[in-house]
C-alpha positions in Angstrom: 2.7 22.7 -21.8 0.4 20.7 -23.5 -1.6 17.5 -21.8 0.3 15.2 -23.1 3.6 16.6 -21.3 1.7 17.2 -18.6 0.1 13.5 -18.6 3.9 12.5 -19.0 5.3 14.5 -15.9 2.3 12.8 -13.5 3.2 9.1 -15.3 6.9 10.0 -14.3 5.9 11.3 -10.5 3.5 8.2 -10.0 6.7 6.5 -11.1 8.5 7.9 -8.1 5.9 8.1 -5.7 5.1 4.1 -6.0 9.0 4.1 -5.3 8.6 5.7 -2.0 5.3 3.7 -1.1 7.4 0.3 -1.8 10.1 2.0 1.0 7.5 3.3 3.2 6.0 -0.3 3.4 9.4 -1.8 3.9 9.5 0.7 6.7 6.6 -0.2 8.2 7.6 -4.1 8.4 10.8 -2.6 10.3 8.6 -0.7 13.0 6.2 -3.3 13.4 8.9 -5.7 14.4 10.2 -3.0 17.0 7.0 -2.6 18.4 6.1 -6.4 19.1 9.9 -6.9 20.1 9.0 -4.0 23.2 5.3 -5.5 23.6 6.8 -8.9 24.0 9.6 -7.4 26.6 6.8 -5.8 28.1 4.8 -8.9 28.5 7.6 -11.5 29.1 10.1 -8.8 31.1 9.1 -5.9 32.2 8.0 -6.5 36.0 11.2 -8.9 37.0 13.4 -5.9 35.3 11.1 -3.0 37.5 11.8 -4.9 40.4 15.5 -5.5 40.1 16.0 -1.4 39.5 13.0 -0.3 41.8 15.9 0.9 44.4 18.4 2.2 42.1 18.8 5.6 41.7 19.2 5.0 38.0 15.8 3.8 36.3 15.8 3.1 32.6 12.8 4.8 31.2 12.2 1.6 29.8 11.2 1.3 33.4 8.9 3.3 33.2 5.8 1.9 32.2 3.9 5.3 30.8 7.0 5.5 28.5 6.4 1.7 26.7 2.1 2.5 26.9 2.6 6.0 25.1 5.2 4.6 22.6 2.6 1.5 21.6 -0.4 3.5 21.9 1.2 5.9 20.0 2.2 3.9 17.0 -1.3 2.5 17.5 -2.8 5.4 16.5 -0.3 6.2 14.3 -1.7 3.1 12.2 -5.2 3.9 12.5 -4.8 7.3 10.3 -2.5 5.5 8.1 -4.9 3.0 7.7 -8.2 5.1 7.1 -6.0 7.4 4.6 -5.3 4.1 2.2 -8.8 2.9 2.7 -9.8 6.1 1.7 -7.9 6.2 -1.6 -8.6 2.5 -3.1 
């Protein structure tokens, strides 16, 4: 295989791969509006909802609040190495 055909099979993978990055940030819109939409039920909801359930023997794990911190932190961090791995390549 010569360079050109080489040269040819990286134009047509960059091809694909910008493809996947225009998905991946469509993606990313889509989680981002999750994770305010739980912040914000966090914020606006969470206690009055913890109190109505603090008897019940059922508890959403919505409920409980480690489950909503590890979730947002998570995704937080999550961002952070996303983040340094583009800054790291422009």
């Amino acid at each position: 295989m010569n360079r050109i055909e080489k040269a040819q099979i990286l134009l047509e993978q960059c091809e694909k791969d910008l493809e996947r990055m225009q998905q991946i940030t469509e993606e990313l819109k889509k989680i981002d509006k999750n994770c305010v939409a739980l912040d914000k039920y966090y914020t606006d909801h969470y206690m009055e909802d913890y109190e109505a359930y603090e008897k019940a023997s059922y508890r959403p794990s919505v409920l409980d609040q480690d489950s909503i911190w590890n979730v947002l932190q998570g995704q937080f961090e999550e961002k952070k190495i996303l983040l340094k791995q583009i800054i790291n390549t422009i």
